[in-house]
C-alpha positions in Angstrom: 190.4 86.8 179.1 188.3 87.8 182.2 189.0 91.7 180.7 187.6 90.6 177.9 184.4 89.0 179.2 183.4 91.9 181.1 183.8 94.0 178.2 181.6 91.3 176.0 179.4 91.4 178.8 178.9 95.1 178.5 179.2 94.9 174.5 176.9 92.4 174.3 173.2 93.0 173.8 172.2 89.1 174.1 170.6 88.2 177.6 171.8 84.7 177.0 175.6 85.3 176.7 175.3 88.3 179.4 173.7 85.5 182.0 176.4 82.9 181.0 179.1 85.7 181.4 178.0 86.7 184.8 177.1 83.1 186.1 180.5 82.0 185.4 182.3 85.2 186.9 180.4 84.7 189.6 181.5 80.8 190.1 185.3 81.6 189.2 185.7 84.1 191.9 184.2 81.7 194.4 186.3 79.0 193.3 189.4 81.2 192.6 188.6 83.1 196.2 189.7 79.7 198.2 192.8 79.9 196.6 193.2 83.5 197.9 191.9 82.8 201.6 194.4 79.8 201.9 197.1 82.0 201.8 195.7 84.6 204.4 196.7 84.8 207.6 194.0 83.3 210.0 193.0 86.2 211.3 191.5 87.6 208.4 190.6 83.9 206.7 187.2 83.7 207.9 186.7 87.2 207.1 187.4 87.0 203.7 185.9 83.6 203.2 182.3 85.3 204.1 182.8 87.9 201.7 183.7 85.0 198.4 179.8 83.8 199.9 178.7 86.8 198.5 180.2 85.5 195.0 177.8 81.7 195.6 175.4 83.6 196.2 175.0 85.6 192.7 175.4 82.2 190.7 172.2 80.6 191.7 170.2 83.7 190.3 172.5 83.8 187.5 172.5 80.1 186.5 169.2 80.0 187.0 167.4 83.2 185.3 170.5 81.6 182.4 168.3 78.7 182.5 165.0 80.3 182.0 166.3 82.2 179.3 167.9 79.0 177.5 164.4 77.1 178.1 162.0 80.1 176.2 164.3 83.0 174.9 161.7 84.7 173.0 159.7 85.1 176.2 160.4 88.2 178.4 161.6 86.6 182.1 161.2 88.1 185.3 163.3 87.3 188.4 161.1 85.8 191.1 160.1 88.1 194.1 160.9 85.5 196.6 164.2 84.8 194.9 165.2 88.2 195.2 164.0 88.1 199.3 166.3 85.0 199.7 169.0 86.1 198.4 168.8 89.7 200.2 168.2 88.0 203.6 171.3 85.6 203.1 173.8 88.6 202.8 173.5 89.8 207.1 173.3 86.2 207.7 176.8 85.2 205.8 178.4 87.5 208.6 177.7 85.9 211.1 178.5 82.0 212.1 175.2 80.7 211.1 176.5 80.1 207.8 180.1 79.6 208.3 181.0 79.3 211.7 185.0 79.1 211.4 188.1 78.3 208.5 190.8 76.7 208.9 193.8 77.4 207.0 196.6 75.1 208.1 197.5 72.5 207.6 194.9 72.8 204.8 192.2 74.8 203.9 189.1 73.7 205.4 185.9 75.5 206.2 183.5 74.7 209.2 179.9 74.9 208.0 177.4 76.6 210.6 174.2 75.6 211.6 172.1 76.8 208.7 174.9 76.2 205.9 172.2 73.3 204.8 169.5 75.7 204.3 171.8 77.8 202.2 172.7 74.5 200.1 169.0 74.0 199.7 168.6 77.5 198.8 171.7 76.6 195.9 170.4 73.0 194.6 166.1 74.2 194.7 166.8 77.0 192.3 169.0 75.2 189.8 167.4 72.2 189.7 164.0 74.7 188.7 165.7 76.0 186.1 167.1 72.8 185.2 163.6 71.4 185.0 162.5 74.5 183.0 165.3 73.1 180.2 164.1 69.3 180.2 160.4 70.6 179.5 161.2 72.9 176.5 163.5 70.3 175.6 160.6 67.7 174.9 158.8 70.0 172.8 161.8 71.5 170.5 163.6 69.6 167.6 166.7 70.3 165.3 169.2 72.5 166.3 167.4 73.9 169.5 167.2 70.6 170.2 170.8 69.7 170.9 171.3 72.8 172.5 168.9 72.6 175.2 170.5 68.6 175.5 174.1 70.1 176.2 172.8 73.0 178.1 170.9 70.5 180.7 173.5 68.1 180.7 176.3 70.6 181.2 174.5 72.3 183.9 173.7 69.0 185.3 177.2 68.1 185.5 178.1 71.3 187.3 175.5 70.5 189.6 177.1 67.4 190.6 179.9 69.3 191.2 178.2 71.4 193.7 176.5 68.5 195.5 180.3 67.5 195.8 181.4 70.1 197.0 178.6 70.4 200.1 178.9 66.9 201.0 182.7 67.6 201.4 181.7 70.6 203.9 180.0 68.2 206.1 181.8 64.2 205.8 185.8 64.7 205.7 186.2 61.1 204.3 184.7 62.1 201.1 187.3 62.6 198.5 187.6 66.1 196.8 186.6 65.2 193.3 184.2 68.4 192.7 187.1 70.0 190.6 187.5 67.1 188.1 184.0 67.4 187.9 183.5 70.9 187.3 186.6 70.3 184.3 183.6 68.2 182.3 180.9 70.8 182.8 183.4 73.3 181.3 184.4 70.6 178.5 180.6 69.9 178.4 179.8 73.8 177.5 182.8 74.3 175.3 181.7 71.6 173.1 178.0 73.0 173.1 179.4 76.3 172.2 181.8 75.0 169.1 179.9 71.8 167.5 175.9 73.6 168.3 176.1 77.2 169.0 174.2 77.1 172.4 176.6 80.7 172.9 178.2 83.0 170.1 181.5 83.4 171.9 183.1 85.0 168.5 183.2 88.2 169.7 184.4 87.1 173.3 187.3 84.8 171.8 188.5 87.7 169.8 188.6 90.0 172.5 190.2 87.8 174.3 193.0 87.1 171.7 193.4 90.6 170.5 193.7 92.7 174.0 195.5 89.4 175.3 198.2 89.8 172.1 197.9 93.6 172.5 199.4 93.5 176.7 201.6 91.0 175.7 203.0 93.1 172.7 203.1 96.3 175.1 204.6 94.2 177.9 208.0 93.3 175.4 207.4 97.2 174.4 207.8 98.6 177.8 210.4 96.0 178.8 212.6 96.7 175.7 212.7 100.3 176.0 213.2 100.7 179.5 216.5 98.3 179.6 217.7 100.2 176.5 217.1 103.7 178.0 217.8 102.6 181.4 221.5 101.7 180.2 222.1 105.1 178.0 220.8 107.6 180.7 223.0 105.5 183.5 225.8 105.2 181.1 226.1 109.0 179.5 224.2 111.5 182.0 224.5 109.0 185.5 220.5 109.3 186.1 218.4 106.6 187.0 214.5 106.0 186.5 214.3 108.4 183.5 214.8 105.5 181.0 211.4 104.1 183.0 209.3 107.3 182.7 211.0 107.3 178.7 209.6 103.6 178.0 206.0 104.4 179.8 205.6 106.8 177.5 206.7 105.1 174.5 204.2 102.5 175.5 201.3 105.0 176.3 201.9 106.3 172.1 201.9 103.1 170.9 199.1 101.7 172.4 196.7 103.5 170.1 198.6 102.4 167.0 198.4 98.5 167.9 195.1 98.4 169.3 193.8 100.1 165.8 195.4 97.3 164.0 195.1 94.0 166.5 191.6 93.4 166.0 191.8 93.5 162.3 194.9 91.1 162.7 192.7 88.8 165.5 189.7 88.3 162.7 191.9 88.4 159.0 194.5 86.3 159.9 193.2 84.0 162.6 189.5 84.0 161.8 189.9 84.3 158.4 187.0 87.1 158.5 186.7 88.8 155.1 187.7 92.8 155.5 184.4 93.9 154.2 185.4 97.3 152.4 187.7 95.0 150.0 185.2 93.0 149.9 182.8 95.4 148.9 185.2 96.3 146.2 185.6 93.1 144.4 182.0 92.3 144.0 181.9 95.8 142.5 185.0 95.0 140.6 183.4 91.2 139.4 179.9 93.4 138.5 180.9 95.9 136.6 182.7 93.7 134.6 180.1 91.2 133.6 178.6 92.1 129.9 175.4 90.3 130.1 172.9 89.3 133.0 174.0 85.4 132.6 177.2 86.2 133.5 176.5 88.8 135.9 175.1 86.8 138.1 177.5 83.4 137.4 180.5 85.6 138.5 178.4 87.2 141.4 177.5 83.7 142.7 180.9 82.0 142.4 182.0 85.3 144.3 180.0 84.6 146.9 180.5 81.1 147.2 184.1 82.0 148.1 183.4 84.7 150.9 181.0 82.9 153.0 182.4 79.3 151.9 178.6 78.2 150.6 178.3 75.8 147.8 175.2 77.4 147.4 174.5 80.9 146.1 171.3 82.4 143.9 170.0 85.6 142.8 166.0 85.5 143.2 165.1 88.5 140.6 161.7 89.6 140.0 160.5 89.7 136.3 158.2 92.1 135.3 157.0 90.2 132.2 155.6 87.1 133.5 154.8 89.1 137.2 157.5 86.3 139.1 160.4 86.1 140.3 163.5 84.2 138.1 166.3 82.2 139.2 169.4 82.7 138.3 172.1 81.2 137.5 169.7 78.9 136.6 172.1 76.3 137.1 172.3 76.8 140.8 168.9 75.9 141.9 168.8 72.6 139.5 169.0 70.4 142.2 166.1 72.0 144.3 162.6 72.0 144.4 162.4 75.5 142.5 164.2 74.2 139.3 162.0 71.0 138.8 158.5 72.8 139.7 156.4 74.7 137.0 154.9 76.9 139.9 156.4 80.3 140.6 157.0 82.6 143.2 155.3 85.7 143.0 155.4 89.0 145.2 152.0 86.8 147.4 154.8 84.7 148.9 155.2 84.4 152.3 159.2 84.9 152.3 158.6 87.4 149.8 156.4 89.9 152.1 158.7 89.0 155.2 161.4 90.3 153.4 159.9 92.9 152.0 157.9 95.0 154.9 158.7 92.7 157.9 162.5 92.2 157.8 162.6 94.6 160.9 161.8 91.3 163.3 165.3 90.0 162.0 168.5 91.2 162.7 169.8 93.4 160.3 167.1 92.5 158.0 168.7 89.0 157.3 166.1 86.1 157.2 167.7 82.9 158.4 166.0 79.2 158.0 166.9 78.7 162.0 165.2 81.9 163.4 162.2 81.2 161.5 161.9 77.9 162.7 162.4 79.2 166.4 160.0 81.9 165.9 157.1 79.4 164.5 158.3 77.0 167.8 157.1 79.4 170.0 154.1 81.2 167.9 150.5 80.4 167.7 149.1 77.6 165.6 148.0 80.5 163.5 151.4 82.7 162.6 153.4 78.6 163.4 151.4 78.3 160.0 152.9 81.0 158.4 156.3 81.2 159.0 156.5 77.1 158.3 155.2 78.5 154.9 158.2 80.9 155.0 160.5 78.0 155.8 159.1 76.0 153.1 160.0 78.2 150.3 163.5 78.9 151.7 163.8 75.5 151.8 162.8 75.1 148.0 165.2 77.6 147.0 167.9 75.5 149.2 168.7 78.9 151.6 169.6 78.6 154.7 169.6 82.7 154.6 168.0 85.3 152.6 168.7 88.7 152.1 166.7 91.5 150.9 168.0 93.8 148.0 165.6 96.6 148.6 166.1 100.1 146.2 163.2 102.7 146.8 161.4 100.9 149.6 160.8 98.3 147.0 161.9 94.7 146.8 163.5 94.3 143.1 164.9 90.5 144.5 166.6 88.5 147.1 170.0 86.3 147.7 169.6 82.9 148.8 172.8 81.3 150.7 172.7 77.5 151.4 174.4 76.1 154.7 178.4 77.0 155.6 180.4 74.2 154.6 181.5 75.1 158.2 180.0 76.8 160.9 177.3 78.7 161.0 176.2 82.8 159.9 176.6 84.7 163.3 176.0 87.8 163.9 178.9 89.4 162.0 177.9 87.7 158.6 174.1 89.0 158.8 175.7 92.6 159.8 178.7 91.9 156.4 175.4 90.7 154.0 173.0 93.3 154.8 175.9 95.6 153.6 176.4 93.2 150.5 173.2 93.2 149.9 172.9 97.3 149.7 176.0 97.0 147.0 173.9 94.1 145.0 171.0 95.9 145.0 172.3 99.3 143.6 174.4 97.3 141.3 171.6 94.7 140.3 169.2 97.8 139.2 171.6 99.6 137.4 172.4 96.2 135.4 169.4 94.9 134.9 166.5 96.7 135.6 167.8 99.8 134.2 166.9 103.7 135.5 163.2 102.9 135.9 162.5 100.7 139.1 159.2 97.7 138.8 156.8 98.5 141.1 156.3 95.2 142.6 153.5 95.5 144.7 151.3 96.6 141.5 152.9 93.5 139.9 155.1 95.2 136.9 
């Protein structure tokens, strides 16, 4: 799993799950590095116990640019200039006994703070605790979703905090109980919650790496060993040779590697993620398409389709009319319960949503529109564009979508799908990437059906 968090980390193009990646690599290898000294001799113990410093000292950046990011991510951060002097002039001075001044190794682990050890705690507590304070204040100004995320963030950071102040007072009293571990176990809980029930972090692509290169070793592992005891045994038994059944299995392995890795990432997200393969995907909505015979059931199959890839109980078609210079709703059935079936008004091509989604899907990504981003973007904007995209979020919220997506043929905009909430989870990353390719199929298939050879120019209005 660490493998596969480096490679997320360099996969990765979020600044928020890079931060949490590093931050936490960063604490592990200080915590895990104890572990390591403690079994050193004592001659190289304090040695190597100034070097696992080096690891402290890159989580209070980490954690705390982390924070900054969490508190304001559509603002560009910089790291502070006098953060970055700290934490140069601290590496000379964790070589020397001013910051640990000896360690002890039997009969227990124990290291002997030096003289300015407090100014390095203060140097650990002062940052987070900014950052910290950077969470509460967007925290008191956010709502919904953001909301709770910020809540777990701070409290989970908090927690982990605590842990640290444990820690340090440990260094200096030895009748203080080591509890900073247990401690450090609810921050983790704390953050794994956060990241399952409110998507503070989308770990989806982590968690599969994880499982597929963890399945993939182990797979190789039983390879290698299975081979080598069976050659091992025929080249000792028939040709009285030893270590060429090893050299067989290795490469044995090395050819089959290619083959599983191709196939253990499809396995990871079909069978344990239940992810839709999207080029039989892709081939059924064609399939359920081409044969519908009328645009009623075209677009009842299309939307009961749907409904079963991305587990919605909400699916429409917004399709613009050329005759009455609006858009229509269909299946009409579907948006009964919403403020678009019961109003008279319609939406025309001087919507909000509709221009967003027409020239300015490029500030979402893949083009998807999503009710959350939206609402974070008008968060963070000026009372002016707030004004606009909470008219955006009041027409997606009419139609009942908690996404939209473009079907665009020519440059032009002939319509749009709304999808309502998961009945579980949330759209990630993956599903925008699966629907903008969905919506390219309904598109081609939608003006073909209905709109015939000749595309409406919308922006003359027919």
């Amino acid at each position: 799993m660490f493998l596969a968090g480096i490679a997320a980390f360099k996969k990765n193009k979020k600044t928020n799950i890079k931060l949490f990646i590093f931050a936490n690599i960063s604490l592990s290898l200080w915590n895990v590095s104890d572990l390591l000294i403690a079994t050193a001799s004592q001659e190289h113990a304090l040695f190597l116990d100034r070097i696992s410093y080096l690891f402290a000292l890159l989580v209070v950046p980490s954690y705390f640019l982390l924070l900054i990011n969490a508190s304001n991510p559509q603002k560009p951060f910089r790291i502070p200039r006098i953060l970055i002097f700290i934490f140069f002039l601290f590496i000379p001075l964790l070589f020397t006994p001013l910051i640990i001044s000896d360690v002890q190794i039997s009969p227990t682990f124990n290291e002997v703070p030096g003289p300015l050890y407090v100014v390095f705690v203060a140097y650990f507590l002062i940052w987070i605790l900014l950052g910290l304070f950077n969470v509460y204040k967007s925290f008191l100004h956010s709502d919904g979703l953001q909301r709770n995320q910020l809540k777990f963030i701070f409290l989970g950071i908090l927690v982990g905090l605590i842990a640290a102040v444990q820690y340090f007072l440990c260094m200096f009293y030895d009748s203080i109980p080591p509890l900073y571990a247990y401690i450090e176990m609810t921050y983790a809980g704390i953050i794994a919650y956060a990241v399952i029930r409110h998507k503070v972090m989308d770990f989806n692509l982590l968690v599969r790496w994880g499982l597929a290169y963890g399945m993939l070793l182990g797979i190789l592992a039983i390879t290698f060993c299975l081979i080598a005891y069976i050659f091992q045994y025929l080249f000792r038994k028939f040709f009285q040779v030893n270590g060429l059944g090893i050299v067989f299995s290795l490469s044995c392995t090395i050819v089959v590697f290619d083959i599983f890795k191709r196939h253990m990432k499809k396995f990871v997200d079909q069978f344990i993620f239940r992810s839709p393969d999207l080029s039989i995907v892709l081939n059924d909505i064609e399939e359920t398409m081409l044969k519908s015979t009328n645009t009623l059931e075209f677009t009842n199959n299309l939307s009961e389709k749907l409904k079963q890839i991305w587990h919605t109980n909400h699916v429409g078609l917004i399709l613009w009319n050329q005759n009455k210079a609006a858009f229509d709703f269909l299946p009409k059935n579907e948006f009964r319960d919403y403020i678009v079936g019961k109003m008279t008004e319609n939406i025309t091509n001087s919507d909000f949503l509709v221009k967003t989604l027409e020239s300015e899907r490029r500030l979402f990504l893949y083009g998807i529109v999503t009710e959350d981003e939206i609402s974070k973007l008008g968060e963070n904007a000026s009372p002016g564009q707030r004004t606009t995209f909470w008219k955006i979020r009041r027409t997606m919220r009419w139609l009942g979508a908690s996404v939209c997506v473009p079907l665009m043929m020519d440059k032009q905009l002939i319509g749009f799908l709304a999808l309502g909430k998961k009945v579980t989870g949330e759209y990630n990353n993956e599903d925008k990437k699966f629907l903008s390719h969905i919506g390219e199929v309904i598109a081609q298939m939608t003006s073909i059906r209905i709109f015939g050879p000749k595309l409406i120019n919308i922006q003359a209005g027919g």
